[in-house]
C-alpha positions in Angstrom: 26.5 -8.2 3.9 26.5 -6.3 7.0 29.1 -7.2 10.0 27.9 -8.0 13.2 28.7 -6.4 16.5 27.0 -6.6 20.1 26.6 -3.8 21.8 25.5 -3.4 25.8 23.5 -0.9 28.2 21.0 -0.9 30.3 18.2 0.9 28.8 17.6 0.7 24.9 14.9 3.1 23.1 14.2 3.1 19.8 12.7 6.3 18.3 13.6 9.6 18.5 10.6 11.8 18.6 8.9 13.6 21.5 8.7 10.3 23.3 11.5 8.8 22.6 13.4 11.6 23.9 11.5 12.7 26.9 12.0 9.2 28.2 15.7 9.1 27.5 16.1 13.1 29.6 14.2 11.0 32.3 16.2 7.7 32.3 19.7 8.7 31.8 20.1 10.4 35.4 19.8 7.0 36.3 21.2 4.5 33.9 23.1 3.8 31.0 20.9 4.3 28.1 21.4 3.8 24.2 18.7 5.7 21.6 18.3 5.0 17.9 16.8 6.7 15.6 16.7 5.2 11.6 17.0 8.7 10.2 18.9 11.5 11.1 18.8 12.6 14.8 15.6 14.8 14.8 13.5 13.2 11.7 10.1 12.0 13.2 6.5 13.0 12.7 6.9 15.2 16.3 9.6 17.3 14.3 6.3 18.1 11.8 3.9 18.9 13.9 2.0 22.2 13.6 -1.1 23.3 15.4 0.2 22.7 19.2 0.4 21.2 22.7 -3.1 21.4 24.7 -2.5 22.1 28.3 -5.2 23.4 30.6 -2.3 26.2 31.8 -4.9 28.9 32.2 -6.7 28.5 35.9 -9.3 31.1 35.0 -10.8 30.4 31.8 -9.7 26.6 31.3 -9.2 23.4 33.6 -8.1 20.3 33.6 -11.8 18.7 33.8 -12.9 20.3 31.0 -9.6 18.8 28.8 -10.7 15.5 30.8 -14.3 16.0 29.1 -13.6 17.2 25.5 -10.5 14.3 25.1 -13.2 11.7 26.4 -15.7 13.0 24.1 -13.7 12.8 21.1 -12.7 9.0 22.2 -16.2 8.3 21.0 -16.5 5.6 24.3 -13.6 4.0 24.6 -11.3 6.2 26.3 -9.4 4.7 29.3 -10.4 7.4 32.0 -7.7 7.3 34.4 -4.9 7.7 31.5 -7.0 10.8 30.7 -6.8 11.7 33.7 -3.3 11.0 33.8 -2.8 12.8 31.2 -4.7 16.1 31.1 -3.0 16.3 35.0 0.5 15.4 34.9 0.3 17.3 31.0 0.4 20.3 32.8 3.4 19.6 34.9 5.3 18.3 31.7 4.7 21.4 29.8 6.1 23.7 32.3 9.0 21.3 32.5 9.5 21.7 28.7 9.5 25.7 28.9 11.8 25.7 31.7 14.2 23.5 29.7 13.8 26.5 27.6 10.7 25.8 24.8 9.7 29.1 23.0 5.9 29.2 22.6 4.0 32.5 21.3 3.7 34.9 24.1 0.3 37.0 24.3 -1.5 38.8 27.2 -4.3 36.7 27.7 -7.7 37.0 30.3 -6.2 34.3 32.3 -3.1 35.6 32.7 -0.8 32.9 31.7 1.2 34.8 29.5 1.0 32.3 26.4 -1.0 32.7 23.1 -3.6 29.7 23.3 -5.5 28.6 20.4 -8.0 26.4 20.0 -9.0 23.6 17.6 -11.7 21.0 16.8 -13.6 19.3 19.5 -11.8 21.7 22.2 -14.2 23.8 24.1 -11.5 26.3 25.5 -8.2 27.9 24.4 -5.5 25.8 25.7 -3.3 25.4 22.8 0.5 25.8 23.2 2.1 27.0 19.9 5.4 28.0 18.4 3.7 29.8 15.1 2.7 26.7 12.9 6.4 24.8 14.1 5.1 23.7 17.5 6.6 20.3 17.1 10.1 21.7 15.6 10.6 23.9 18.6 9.9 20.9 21.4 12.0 18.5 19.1 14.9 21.1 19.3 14.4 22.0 23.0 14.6 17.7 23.8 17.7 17.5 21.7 19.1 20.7 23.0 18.6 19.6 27.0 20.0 16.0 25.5 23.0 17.5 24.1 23.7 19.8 27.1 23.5 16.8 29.7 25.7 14.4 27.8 24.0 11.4 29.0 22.4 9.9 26.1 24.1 7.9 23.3 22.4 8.3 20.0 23.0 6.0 16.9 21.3 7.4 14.3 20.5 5.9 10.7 20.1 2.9 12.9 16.5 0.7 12.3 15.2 -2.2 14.5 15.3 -5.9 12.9 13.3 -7.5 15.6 13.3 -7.8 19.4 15.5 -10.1 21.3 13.3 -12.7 23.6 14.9 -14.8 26.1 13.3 -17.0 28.8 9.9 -14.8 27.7 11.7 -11.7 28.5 12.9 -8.6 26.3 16.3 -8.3 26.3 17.1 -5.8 23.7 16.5 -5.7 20.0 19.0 -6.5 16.8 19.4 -3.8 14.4 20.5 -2.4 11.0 23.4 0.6 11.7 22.9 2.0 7.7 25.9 4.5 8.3 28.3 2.2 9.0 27.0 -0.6 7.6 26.7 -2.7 10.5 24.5 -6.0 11.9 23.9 -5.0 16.0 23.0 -6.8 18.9 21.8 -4.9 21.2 21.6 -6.1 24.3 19.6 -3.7 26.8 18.3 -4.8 30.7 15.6 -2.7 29.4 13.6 -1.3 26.1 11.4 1.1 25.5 9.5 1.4 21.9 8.9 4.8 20.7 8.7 4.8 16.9 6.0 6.5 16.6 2.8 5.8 13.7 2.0 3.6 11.0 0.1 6.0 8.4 2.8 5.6 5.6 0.9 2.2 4.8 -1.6 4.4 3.1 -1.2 6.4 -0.1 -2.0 9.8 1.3 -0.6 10.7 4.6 0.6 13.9 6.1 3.4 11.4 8.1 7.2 11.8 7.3 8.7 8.4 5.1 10.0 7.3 8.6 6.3 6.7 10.1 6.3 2.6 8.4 5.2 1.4 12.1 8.4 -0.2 12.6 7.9 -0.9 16.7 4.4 -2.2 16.6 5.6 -4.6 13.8 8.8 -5.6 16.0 6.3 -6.2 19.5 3.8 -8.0 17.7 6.2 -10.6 16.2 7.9 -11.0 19.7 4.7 -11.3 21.1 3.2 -8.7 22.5 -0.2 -7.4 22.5 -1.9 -4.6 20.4 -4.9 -3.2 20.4 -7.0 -1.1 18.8 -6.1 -1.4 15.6 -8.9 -0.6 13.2 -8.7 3.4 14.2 -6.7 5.7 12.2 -7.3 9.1 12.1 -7.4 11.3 8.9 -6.5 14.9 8.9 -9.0 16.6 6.9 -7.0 19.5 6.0 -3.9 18.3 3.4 -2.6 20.1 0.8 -3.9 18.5 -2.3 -1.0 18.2 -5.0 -0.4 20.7 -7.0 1.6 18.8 -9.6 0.6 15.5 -10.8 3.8 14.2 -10.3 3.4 14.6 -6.6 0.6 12.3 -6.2 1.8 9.7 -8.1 5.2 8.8 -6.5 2.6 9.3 -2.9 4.9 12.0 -1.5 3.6 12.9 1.9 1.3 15.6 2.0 2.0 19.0 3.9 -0.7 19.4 6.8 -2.7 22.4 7.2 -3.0 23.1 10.7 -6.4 22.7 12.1 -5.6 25.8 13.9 -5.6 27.6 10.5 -9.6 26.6 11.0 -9.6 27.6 14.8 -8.7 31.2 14.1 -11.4 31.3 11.8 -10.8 29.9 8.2 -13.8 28.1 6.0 -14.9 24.8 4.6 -15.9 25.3 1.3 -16.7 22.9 -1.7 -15.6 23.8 -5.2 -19.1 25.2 -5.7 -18.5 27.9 -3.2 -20.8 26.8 -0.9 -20.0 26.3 3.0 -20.9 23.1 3.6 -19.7 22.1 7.9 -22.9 24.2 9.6 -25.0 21.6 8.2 -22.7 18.7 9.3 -21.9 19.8 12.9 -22.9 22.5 15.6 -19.6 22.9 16.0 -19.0 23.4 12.6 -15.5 23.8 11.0 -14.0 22.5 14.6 -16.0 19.6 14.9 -14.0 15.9 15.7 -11.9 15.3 13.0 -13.6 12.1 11.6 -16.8 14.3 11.3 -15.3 16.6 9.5 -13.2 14.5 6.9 -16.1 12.3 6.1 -18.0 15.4 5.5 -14.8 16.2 2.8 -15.3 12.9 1.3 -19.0 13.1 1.0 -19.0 16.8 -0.4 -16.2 15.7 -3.1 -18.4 13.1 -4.3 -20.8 15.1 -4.6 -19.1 17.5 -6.6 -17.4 15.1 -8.4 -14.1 16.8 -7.2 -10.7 15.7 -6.0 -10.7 18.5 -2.9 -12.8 21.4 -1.3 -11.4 24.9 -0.5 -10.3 26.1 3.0 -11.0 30.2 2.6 -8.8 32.5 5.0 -10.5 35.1 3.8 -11.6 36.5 7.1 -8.1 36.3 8.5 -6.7 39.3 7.2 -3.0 39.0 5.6 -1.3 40.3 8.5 -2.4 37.9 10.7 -2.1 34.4 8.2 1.6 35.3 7.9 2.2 36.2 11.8 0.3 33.1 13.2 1.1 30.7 10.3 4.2 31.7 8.9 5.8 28.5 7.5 2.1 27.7 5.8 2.2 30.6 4.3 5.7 30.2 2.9 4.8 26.9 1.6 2.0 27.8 0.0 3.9 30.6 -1.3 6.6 28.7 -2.9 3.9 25.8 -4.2 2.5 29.1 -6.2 -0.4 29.8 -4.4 -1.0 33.2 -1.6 -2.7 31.7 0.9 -3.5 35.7 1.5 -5.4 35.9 -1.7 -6.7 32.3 -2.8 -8.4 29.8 -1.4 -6.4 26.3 -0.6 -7.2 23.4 -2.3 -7.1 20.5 0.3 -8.6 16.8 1.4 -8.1 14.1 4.0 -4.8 12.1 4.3 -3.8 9.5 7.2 -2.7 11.4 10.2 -2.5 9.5 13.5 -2.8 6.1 14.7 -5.0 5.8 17.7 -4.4 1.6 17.8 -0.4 0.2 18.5 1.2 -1.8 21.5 -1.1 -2.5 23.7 0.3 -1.0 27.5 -0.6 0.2 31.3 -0.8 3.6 32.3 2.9 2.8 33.4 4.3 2.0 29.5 4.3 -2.0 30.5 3.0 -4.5 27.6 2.7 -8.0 28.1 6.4 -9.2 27.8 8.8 -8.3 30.6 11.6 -5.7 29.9 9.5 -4.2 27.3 7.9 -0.8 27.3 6.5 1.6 25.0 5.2 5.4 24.5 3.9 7.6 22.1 1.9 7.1 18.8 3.3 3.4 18.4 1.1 2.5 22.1 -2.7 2.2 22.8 -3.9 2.6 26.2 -7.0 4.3 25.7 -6.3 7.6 26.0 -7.6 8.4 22.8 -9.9 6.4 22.3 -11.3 5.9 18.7 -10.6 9.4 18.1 -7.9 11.6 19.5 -8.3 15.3 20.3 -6.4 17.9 18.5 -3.1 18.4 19.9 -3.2 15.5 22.1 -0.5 13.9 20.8 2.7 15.6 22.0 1.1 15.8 25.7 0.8 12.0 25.6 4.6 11.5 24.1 5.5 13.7 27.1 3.6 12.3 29.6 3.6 8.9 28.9 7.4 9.2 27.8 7.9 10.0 30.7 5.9 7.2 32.4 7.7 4.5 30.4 11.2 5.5 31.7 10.2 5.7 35.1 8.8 2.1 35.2 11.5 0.8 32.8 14.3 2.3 35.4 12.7 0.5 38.3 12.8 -3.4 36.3 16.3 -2.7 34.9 17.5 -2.0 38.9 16.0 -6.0 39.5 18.0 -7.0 36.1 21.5 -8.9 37.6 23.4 -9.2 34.5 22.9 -10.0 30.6 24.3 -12.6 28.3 27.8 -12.0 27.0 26.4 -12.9 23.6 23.4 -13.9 22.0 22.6 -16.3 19.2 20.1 -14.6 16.5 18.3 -17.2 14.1 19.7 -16.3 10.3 16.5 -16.8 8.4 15.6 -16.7 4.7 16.9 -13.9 2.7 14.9 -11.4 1.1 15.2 -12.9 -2.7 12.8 -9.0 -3.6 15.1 -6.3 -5.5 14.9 -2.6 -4.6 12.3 -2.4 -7.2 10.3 -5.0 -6.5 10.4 -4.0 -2.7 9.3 -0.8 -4.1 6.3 -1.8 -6.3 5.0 -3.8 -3.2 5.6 -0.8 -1.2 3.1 1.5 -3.2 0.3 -1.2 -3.7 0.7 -1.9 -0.4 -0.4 2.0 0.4 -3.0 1.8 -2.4 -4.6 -1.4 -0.8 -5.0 0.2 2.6 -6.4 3.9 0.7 -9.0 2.1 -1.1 -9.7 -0.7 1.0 -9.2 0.4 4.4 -9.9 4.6 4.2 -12.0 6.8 5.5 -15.0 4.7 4.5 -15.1 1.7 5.0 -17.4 -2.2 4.0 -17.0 -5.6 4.6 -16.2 -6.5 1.3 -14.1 -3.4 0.3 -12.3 -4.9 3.5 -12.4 -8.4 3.2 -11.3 -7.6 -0.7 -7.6 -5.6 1.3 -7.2 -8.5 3.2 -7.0 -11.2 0.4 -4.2 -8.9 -1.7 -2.6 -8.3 1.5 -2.2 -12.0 2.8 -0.8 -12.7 -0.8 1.8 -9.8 -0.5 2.7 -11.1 3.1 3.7 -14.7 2.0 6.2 -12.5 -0.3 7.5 -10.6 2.8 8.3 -13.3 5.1 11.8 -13.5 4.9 14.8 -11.8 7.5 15.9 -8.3 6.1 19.1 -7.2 5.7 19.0 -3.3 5.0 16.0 -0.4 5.4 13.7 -1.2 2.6 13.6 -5.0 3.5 12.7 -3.4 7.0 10.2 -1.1 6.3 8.0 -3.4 3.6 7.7 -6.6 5.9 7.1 -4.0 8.6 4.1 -2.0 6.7 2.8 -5.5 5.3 2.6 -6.8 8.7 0.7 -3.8 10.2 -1.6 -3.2 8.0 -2.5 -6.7 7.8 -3.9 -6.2 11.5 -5.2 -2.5 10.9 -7.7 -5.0 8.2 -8.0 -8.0 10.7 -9.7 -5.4 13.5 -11.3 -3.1 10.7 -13.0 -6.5 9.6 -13.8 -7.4 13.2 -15.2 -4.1 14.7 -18.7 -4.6 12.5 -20.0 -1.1 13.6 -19.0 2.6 13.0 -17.4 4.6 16.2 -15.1 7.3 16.0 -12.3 7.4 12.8 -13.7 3.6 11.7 -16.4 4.0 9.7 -18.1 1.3 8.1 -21.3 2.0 5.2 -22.4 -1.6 5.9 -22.7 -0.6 9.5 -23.1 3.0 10.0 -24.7 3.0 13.5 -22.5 2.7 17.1 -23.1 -0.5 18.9 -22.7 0.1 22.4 -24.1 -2.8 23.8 -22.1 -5.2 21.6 -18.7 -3.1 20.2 -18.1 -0.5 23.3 -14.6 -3.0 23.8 -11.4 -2.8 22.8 -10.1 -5.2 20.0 -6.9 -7.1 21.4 -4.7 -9.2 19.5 -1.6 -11.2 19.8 0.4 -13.5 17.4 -1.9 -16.6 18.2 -4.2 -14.9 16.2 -3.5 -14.4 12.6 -3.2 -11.4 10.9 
């Protein structure tokens, strides 16, 4: 059994990906603050991200209106338009901040003069894509850490996982947690905290997220108390890499992303016939919205009775797929197949969570002394379906935002409790095994059940086998896989509460038993809180 210890600061954030570690640069000129991460420092989905940052950096041939329009186009109707506008402003201002802190994206002379290679990808009407080759998020992830390491402000306790948040008088005052390096039991105790663990998609079986991404914070808020929101929408890549050995598939490894910018320079949807199938899907073909283009996957394996279609490079020319997309082509490469020469074999996988912790434009949720940022948050600024390479603007803007507001409650915060009594709870009475077995029929409930297609009863069906697992789970963990199974249990019991709720088809939910958008009736958001059961 772990010891305990209490630990104290002002600010405590848990996650350590783009969010996570733009809000802790903007806090600690300030204050005292604390970050942990439950992997090493570094592991988070930002650190695999491919395609980009969009930023309308080019005055001539791009602005920030037309980002405003194609990100609330994409939302499918329920986009929050000031934190679009909030973002697709202030992302401009962030972005220059992370290149003068010393971010290295792909230089090119361009019509508009900004000196930067800018791609483009689905749903986006201009090029206004940041990039680092096909390692954007690596690069940003090493310039935070870098600018982190070279202030010495920030303490990071990594290989540390969040238990549950600490409520006092109705107030957030810190979180208790699991140290797995040193085998430790903490209470925190933090005038403020700030959520940024980033998304959920390991509760499904194919997912292009890291192991880390079990929706950890959004479990933690909604036990406390908080609010979430928008639940039901979970965006599927439509580009993974399908397995190439069986063995991959079966212990659900996550599946390496192909870039959607592989498609914006020019590459081709074709299914295992040969046959180019997006033209008669889209006008925008091979870079229409994401949902449109994975349910057009799914509907042309079926028809082909096929577990993938083939994304063709052919056009590309070898020279340019290994200078643009260098670390796809060396994975491909070392998988045995030259991306140069063959066709990729590839399908959808769970990508990014448009629902979470439901906040203001200012990172505030419904309990005091608690903020959030980043995938783990909905505020509407993707709506039901987020725009390619929207998500590191948002972890930088709204990272940002969170730390801002978080700094000005902490200044109002006199003193905290010298200690602080944590309830014990039942034990987890599950072995690693078992805790593993639930794990992976967890993952297969939510792909069949809960995927890109979706009906009442294939829902309704989830949710049964999911309250059942859940009456297992309910118990106080003790060490990471007790964590991360009552934490995927619990969220993807709501992801099938609002899936069963929203009874139309907008954006990434799509239902066959309601295939049409209901404006008049569904153009809301879905909010929940723990007096409604999940």
């Amino acid at each position: 059994m772990p010891k305990n210890k209490t630990i104290k600061t002002d600010l405590l954030i848990i996650g350590g990906g783009i969010a996570g570690l733009r809000a802790a640069i903007e806090a600690s000129k300030h204050c005292k603050v604390l970050l942990i991460t439950k992997g090493k420092a570094g592991e988070s989905a930002t650190e695999k991200a491919q395609g980009g940052i969009a930023a309308a950096i080019d005055k001539i041939q791009d602005s920030t209106e037309f980002h405003f329009q194609d990100t609330i186009k994409a939302g499918a109707g329920l986009c929050d338009k000031k934190a679009v506008e909030i973002l697709v402003n202030e992302g401009v201002s962030r972005v220059i901040e992370l290149i003068k802190m010393g971010a290295r994206f792909d230089r090119a002379e361009t019509e508009g003069g900004t000196g930067y290679s800018l791609a483009i990808e689905g749903a986006h009407k201009r090029r206004r894509i940041l990039h680092a080759g096909d390692e954007t998020g690596a690069e940003i992830e090493r310039t935070l850490g870098s600018k982190i390491i070279s202030d010495g402000l920030v303490k990071i306790s990594p290989y540390t996982i969040g238990i549950d948040l600490i409520i006092k008088d109705g107030k957030c005052i810190g979180a208790t947690a699991i140290d797995t390096y040193n085998h430790l039991t903490l209470n925190i105790l933090a005038k403020a905290t700030i959520i940024a663990t980033g998304g959920i998609c390991q509760t499904y079986l194919y997912t292009t997220n890291p192991g880390v991404a079990t929706g950890d914070g959004v479990a933690m808020a909604w036990r406390a108390g908080a609010e979430v929101q928008d639940m039901e929408f979970i965006q599927f890549h439509p580009t993974s890499l399908v397995a190439f050995k069986e063995l991959e598939d079966i212990i659900a490894l996550p599946r390496f992303l192909i870039s959607e910018a592989v498609r914006g320079e020019g590459a081709k949807l074709i299914n295992v016939k040969g046959e180019r199938f997006m033209p008669s899907y889209h006008k925008q073909k091979e870079l229409a919205p994401r949902d449109i283009v994975s349910r057009a996957i799914v509907n042309e394996m079926k028809k082909t009775k096929s577990k993938h279609v083939w994304l063709s490079l052919s056009g590309l020319g070898a020279e340019k797929i290994k200078k643009r997309f260098p670390m796809i082509y060396k994975t491909c490469l070392e998988r045995g197949l030259d991306i140069t020469k063959e066709n990729i074999p590839v399908a959808p996988a769970a990508h990014y969570f448009m629902g979470g912790i439901k906040t203001t434009i200012e990172g505030e949720t419904n309990l005091p002394g608690l903020y959030a940022a980043g995938e783990s948050v909905s505020l509407g600024v993707h709506g039901a379906n987020r725009l390619a390479s929207n998500s590191l603007l948002d972890g930088l803007v709204f990272g940002t935002r969170a730390a801002k507001t978080a700094l000005k409650y902490l200044k109002e915060v006199k003193q905290l409790p010298k200690t602080i009594k944590t309830k014990a709870g039942k034990p987890c009475s599950l072995n690693k095994e078992k805790l593993e077995s639930i794990r992976m029929t967890i993952r297969n409930i939510m792909w069949k059940g809960a995927g890109i297609l979706r009906n009442g009863k294939g829902l309704k069906t989830a949710s049964q086998k999911l309250k059942d697992i859940n009456q297992k789970l309910d118990y106080q963990p003790k060490n990471l896989e007790e964590v991360e199974v009552k934490n995927l249990g619990t969220v993807a019991g709501l992801i099938l509460k609002s899936a069963i709720d929203r009874k139309e088809s907008r954006g990434a939910h799509f239902r066959t038993d309601y295939p049409q958008t209901d404006n008049q009736n569904w153009k809301k958001h879905l909010i929940y809180s723990t007096k409604d059961k999940a």
